[in-house]
N, CA, C and O atoms as a CHARMM CRD file, in Angstrom:
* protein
*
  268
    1    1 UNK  N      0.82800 -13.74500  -5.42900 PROA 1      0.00000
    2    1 UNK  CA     0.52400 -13.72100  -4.01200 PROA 1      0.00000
    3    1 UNK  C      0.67600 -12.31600  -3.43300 PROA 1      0.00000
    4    1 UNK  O      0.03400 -12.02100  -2.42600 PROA 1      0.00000
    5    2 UNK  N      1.75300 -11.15200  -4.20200 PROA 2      0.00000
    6    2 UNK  CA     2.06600 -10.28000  -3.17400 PROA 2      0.00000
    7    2 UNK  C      0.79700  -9.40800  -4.03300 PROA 2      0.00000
    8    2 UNK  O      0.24700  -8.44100  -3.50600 PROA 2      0.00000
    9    3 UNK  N      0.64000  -9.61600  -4.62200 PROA 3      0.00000
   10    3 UNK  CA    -1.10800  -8.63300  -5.99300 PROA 3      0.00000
   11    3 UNK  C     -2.41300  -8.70700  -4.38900 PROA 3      0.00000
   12    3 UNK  O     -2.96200  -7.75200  -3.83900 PROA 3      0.00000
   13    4 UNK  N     -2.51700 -10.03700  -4.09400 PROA 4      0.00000
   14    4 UNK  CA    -3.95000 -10.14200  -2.83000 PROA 4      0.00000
   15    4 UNK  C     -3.11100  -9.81800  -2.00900 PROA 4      0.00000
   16    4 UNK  O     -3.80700 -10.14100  -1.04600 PROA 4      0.00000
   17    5 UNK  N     -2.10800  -9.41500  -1.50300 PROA 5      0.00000
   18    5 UNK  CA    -1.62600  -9.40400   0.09700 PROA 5      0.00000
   19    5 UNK  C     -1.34500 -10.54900   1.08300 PROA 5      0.00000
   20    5 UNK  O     -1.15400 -10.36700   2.28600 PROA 5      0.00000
   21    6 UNK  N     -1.33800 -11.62800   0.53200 PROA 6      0.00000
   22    6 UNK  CA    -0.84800 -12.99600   1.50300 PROA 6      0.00000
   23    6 UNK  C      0.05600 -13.75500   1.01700 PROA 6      0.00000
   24    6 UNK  O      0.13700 -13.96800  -0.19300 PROA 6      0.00000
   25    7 UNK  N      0.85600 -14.26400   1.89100 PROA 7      0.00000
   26    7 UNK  CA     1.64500 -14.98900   1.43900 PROA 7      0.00000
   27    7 UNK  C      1.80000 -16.50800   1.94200 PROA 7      0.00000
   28    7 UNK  O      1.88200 -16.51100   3.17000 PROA 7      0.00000
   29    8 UNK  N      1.85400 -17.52800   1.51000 PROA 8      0.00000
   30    8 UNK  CA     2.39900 -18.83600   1.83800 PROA 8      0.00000
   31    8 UNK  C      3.24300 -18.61300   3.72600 PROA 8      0.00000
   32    8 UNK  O      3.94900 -17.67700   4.10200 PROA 8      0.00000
   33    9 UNK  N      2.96500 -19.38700   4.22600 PROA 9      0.00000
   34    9 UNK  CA     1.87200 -20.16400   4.98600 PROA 9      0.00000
   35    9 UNK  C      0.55600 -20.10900   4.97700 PROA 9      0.00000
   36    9 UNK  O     -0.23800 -21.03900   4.83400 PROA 9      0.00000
   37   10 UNK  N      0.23000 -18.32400   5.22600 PROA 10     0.00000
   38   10 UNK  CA    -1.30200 -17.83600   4.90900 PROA 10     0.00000
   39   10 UNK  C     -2.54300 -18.35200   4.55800 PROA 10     0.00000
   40   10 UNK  O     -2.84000 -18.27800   3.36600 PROA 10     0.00000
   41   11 UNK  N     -3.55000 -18.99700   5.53900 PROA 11     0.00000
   42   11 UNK  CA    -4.95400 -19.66500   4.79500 PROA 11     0.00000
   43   11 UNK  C     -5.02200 -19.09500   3.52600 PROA 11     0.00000
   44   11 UNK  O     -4.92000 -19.63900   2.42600 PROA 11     0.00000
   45   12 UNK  N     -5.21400 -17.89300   3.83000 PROA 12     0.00000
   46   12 UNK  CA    -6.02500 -17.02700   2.65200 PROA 12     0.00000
   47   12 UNK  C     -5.56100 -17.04500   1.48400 PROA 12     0.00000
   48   12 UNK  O     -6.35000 -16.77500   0.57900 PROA 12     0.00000
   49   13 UNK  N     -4.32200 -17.32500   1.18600 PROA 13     0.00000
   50   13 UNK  CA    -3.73200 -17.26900  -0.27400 PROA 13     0.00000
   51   13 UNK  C     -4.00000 -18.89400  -0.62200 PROA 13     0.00000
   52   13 UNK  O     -3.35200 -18.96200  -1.66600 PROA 13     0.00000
   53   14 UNK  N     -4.44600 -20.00700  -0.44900 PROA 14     0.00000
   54   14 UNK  CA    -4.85500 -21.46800  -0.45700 PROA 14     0.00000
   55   14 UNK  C     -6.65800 -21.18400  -1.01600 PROA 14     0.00000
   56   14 UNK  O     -7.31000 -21.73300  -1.90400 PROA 14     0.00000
   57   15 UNK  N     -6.95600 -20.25800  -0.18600 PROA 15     0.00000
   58   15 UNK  CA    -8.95500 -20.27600   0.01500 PROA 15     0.00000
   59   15 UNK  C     -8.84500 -19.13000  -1.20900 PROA 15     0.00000
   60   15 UNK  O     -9.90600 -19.00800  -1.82200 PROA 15     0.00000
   61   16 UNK  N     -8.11900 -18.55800  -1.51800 PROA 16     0.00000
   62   16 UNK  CA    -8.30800 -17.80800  -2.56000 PROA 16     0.00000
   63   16 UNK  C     -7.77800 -18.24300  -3.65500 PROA 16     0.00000
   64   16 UNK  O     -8.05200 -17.62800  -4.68500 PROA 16     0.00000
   65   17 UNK  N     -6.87600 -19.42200  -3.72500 PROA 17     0.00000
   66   17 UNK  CA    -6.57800 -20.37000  -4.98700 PROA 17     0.00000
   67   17 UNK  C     -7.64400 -21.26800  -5.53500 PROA 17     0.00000
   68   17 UNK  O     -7.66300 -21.52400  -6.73900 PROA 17     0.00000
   69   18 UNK  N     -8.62900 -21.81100  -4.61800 PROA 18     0.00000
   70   18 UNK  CA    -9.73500 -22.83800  -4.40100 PROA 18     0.00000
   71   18 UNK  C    -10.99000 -21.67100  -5.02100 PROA 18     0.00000
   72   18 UNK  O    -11.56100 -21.71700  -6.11100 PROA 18     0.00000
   73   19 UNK  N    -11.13600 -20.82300  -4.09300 PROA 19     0.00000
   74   19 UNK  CA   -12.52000 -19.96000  -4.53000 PROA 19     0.00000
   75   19 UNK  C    -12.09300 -19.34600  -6.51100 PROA 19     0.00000
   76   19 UNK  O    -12.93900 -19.29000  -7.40300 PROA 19     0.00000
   77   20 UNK  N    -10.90800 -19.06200  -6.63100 PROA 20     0.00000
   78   20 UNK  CA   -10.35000 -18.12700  -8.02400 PROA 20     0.00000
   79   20 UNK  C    -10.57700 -19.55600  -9.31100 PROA 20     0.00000
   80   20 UNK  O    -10.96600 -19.43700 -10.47200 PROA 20     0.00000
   81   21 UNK  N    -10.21500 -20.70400  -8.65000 PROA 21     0.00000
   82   21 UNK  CA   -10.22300 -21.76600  -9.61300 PROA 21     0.00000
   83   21 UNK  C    -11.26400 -22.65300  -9.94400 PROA 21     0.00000
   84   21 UNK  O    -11.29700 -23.23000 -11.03100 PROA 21     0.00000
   85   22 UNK  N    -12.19500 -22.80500  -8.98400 PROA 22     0.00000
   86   22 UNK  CA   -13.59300 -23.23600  -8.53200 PROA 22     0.00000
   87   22 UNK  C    -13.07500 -25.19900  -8.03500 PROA 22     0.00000
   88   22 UNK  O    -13.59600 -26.21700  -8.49000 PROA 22     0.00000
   89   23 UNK  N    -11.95400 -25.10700  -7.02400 PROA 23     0.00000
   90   23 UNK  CA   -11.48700 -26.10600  -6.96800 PROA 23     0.00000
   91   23 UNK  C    -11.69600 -26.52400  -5.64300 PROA 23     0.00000
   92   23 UNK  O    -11.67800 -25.71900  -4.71200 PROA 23     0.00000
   93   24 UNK  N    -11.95900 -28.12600  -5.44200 PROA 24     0.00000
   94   24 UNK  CA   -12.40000 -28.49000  -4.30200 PROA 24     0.00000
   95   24 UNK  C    -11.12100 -29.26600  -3.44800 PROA 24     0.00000
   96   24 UNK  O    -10.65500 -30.36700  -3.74100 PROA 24     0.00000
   97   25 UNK  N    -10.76400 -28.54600  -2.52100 PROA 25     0.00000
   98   25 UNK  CA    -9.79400 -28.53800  -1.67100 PROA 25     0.00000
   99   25 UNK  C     -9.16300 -30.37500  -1.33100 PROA 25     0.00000
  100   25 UNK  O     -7.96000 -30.62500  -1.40000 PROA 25     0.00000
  101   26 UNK  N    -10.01400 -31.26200  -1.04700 PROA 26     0.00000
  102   26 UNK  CA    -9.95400 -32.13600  -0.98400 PROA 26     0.00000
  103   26 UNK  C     -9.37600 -32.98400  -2.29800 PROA 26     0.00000
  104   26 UNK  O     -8.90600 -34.05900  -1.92400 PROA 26     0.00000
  105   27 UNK  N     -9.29500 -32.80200  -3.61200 PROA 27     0.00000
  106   27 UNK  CA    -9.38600 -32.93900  -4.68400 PROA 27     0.00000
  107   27 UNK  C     -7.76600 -32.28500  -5.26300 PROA 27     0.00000
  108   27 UNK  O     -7.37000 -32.72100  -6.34400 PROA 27     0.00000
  109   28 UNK  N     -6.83000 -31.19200  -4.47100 PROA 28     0.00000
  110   28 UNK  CA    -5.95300 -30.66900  -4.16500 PROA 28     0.00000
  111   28 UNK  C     -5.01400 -31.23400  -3.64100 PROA 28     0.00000
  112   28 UNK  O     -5.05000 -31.64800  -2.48200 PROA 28     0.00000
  113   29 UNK  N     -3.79700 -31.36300  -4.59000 PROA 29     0.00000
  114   29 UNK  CA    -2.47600 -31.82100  -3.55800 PROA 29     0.00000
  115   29 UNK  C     -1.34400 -30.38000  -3.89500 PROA 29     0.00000
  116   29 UNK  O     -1.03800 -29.82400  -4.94900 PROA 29     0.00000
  117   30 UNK  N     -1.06600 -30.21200  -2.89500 PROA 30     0.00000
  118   30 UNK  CA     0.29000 -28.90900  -2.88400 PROA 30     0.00000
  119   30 UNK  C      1.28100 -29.34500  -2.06400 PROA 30     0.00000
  120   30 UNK  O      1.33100 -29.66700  -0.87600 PROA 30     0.00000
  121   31 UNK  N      2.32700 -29.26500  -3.27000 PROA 31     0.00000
  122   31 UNK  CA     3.83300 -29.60700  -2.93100 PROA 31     0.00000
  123   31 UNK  C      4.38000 -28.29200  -2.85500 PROA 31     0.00000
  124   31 UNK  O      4.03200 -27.24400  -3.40000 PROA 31     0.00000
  125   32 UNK  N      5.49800 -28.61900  -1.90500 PROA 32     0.00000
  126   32 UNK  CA     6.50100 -27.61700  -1.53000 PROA 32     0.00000
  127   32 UNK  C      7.65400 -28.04200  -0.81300 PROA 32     0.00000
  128   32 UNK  O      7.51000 -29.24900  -0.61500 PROA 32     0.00000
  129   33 UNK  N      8.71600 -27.64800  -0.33100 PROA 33     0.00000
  130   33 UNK  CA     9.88900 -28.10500   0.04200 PROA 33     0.00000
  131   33 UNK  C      9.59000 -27.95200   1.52300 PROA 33     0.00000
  132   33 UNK  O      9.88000 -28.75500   2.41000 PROA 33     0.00000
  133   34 UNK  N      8.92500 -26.72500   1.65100 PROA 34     0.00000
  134   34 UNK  CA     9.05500 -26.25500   3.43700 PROA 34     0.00000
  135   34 UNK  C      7.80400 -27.06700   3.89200 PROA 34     0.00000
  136   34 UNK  O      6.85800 -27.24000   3.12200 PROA 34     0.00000
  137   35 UNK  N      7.82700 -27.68100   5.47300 PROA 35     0.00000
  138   35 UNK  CA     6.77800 -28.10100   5.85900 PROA 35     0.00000
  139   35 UNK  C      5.66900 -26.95300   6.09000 PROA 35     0.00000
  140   35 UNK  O      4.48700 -27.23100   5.88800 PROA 35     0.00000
  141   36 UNK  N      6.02300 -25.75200   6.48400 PROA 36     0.00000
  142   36 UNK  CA     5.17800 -24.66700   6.91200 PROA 36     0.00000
  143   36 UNK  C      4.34700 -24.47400   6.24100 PROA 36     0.00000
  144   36 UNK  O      3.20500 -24.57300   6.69000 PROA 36     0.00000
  145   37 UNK  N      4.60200 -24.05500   4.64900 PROA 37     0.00000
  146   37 UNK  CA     3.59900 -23.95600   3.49100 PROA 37     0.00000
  147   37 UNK  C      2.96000 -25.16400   4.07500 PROA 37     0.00000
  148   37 UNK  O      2.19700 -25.02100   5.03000 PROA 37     0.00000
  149   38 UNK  N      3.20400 -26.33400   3.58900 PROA 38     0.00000
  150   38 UNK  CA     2.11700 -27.78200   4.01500 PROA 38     0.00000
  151   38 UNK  C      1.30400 -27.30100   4.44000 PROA 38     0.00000
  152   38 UNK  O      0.31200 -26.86100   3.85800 PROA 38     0.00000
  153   39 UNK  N      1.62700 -27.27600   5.89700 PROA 39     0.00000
  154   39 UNK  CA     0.73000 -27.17200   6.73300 PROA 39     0.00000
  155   39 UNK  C     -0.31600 -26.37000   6.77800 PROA 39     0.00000
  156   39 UNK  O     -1.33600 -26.76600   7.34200 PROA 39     0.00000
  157   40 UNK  N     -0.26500 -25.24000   6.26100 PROA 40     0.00000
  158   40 UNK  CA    -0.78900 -23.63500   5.71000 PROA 40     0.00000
  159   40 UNK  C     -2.20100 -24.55300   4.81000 PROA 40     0.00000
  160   40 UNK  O     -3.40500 -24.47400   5.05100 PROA 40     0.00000
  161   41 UNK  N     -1.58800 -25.27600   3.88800 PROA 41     0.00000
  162   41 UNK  CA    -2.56000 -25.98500   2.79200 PROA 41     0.00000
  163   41 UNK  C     -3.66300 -27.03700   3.41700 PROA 41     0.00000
  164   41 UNK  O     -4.87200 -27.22400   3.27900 PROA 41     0.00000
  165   42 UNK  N     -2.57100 -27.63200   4.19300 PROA 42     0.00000
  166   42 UNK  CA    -3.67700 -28.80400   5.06500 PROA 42     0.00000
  167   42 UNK  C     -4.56200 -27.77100   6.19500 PROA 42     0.00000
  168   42 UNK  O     -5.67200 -28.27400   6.37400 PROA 42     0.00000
  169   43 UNK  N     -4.46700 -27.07700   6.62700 PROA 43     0.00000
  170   43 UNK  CA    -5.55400 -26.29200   7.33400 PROA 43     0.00000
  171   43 UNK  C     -6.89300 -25.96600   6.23700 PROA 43     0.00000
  172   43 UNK  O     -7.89300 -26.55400   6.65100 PROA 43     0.00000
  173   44 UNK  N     -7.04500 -25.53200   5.52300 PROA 44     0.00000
  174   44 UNK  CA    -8.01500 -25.44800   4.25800 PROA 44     0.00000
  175   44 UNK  C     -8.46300 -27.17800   3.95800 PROA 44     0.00000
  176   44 UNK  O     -9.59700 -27.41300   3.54000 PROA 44     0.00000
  177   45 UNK  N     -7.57000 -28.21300   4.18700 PROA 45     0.00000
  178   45 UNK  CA    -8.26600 -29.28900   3.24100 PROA 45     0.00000
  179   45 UNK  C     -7.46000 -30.02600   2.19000 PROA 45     0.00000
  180   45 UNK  O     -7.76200 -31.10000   1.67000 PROA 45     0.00000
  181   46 UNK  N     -6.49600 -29.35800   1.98000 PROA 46     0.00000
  182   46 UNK  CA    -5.64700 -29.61100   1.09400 PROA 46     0.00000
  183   46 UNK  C     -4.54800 -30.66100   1.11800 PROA 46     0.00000
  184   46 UNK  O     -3.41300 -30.19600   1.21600 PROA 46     0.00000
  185   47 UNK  N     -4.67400 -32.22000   1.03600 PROA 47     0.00000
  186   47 UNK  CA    -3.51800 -32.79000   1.14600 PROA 47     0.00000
  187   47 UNK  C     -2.24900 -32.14200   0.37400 PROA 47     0.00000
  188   47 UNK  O     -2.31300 -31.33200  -0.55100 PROA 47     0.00000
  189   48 UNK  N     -1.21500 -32.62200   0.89600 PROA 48     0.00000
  190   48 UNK  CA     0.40300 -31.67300   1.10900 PROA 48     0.00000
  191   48 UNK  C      1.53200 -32.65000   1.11200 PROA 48     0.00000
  192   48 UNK  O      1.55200 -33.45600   2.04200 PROA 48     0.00000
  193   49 UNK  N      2.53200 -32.70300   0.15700 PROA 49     0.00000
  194   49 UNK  CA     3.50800 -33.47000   0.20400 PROA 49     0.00000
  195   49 UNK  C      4.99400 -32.47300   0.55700 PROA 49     0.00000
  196   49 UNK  O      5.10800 -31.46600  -0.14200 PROA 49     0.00000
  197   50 UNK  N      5.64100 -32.62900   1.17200 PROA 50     0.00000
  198   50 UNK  CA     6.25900 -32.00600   1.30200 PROA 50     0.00000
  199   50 UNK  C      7.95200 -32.35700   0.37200 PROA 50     0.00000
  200   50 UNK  O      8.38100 -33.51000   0.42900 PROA 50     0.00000
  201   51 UNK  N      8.24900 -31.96300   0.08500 PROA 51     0.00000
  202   51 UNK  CA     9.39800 -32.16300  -1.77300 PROA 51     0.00000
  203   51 UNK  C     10.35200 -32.50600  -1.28800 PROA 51     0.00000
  204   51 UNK  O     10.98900 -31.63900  -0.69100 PROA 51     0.00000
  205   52 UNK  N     11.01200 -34.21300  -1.31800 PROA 52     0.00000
  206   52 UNK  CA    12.36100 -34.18700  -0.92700 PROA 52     0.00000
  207   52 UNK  C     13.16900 -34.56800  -2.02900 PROA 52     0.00000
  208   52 UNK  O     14.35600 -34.24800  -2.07300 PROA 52     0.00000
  209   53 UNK  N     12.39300 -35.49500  -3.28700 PROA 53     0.00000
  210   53 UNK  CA    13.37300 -35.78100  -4.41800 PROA 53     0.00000
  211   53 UNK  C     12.00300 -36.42500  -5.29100 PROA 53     0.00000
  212   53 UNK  O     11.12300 -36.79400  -4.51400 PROA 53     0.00000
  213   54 UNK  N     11.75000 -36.57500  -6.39000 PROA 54     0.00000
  214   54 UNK  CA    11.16800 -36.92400  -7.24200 PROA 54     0.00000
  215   54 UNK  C     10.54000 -38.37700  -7.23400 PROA 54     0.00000
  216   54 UNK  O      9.43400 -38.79000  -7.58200 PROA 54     0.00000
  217   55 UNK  N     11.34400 -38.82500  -6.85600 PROA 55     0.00000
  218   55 UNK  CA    10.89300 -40.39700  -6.62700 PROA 55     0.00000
  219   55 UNK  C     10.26200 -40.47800  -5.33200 PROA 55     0.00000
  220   55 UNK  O      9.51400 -41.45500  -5.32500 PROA 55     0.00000
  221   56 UNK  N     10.24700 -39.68900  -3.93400 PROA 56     0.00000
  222   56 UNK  CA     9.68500 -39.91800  -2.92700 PROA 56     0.00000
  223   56 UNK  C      8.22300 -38.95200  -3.63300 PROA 56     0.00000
  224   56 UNK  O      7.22600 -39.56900  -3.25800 PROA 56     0.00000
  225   57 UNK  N      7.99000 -38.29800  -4.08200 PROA 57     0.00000
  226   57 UNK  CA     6.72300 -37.29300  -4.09600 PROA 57     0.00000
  227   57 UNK  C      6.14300 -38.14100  -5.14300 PROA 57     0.00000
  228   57 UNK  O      4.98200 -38.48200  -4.91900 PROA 57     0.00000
  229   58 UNK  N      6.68900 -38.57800  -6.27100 PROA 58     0.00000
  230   58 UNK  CA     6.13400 -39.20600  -7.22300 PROA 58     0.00000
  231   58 UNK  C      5.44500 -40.61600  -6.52200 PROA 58     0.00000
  232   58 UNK  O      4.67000 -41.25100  -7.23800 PROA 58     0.00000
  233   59 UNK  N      5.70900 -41.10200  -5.16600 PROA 59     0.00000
  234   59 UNK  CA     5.29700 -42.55700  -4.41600 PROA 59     0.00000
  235   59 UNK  C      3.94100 -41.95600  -3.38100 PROA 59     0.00000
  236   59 UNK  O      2.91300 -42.53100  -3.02200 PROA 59     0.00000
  237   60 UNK  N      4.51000 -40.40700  -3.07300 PROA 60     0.00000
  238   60 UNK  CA     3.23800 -39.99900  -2.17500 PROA 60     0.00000
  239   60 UNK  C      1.79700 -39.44200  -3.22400 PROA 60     0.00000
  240   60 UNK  O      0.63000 -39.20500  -2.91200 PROA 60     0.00000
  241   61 UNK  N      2.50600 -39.38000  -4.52500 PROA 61     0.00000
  242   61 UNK  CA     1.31800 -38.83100  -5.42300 PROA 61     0.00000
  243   61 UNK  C      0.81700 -40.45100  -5.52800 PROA 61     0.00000
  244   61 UNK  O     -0.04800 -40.65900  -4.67700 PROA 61     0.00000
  245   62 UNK  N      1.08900 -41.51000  -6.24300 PROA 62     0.00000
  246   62 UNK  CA     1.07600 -42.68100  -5.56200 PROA 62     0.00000
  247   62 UNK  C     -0.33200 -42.83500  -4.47900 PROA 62     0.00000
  248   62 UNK  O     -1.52300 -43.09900  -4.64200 PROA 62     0.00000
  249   63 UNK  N      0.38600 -42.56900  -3.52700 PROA 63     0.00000
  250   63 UNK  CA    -0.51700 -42.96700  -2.25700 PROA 63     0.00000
  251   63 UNK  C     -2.03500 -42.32200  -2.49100 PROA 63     0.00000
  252   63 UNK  O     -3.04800 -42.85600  -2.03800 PROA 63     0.00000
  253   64 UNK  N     -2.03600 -41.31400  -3.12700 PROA 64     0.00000
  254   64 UNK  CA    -3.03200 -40.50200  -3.11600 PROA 64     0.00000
  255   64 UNK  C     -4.35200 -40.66800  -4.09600 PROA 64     0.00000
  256   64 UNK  O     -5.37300 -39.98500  -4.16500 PROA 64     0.00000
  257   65 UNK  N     -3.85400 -42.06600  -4.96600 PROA 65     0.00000
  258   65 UNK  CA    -4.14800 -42.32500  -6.23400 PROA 65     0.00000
  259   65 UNK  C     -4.14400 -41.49600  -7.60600 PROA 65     0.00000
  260   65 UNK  O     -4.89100 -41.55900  -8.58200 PROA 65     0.00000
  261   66 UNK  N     -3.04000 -40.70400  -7.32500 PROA 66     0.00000
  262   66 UNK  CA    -2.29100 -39.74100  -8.68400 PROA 66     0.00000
  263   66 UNK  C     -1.71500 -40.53400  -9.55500 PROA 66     0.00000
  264   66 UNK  O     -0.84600 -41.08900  -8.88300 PROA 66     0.00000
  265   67 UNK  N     -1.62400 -41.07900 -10.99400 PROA 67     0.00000
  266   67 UNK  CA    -0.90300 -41.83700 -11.42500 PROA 67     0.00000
  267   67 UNK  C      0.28200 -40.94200 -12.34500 PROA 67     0.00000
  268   67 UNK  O      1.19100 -41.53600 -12.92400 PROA 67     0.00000
């Protein structure tokens, strides 16, 4: 992240993970502990779980139809 100049919250470091990988945002889940990142991700498209223990993220991957 600090190589392009952005950092997490930052659209641009999300739109430049998507454009570098040829990945469709919607199709994207990004976990993290802080809500801020989230939110950073869900602006682009990106559903976002935010990390409280393994068994809650493993129920929202779950929801998302992640098995």
């Amino acid at each position: 992240s600090a190589d392009m100049g952005a950092l997490k919250p930052d659209e641009e470091i999300y739109r430049y993970l998507l454009k570098t990988y040829h990945l469709k945002a919607e199709e994207c889940v990004f976990i993290d502990d802080l809500l801020i990142n989230i939110e950073g991700a869900k602006k682009v498209g990106m559903h976002g779980i935010q990390f409280a223990t393994a068994e809650f993220c493993k129920d929202e991957l779950n929801k998302l139809g992640v098995e």
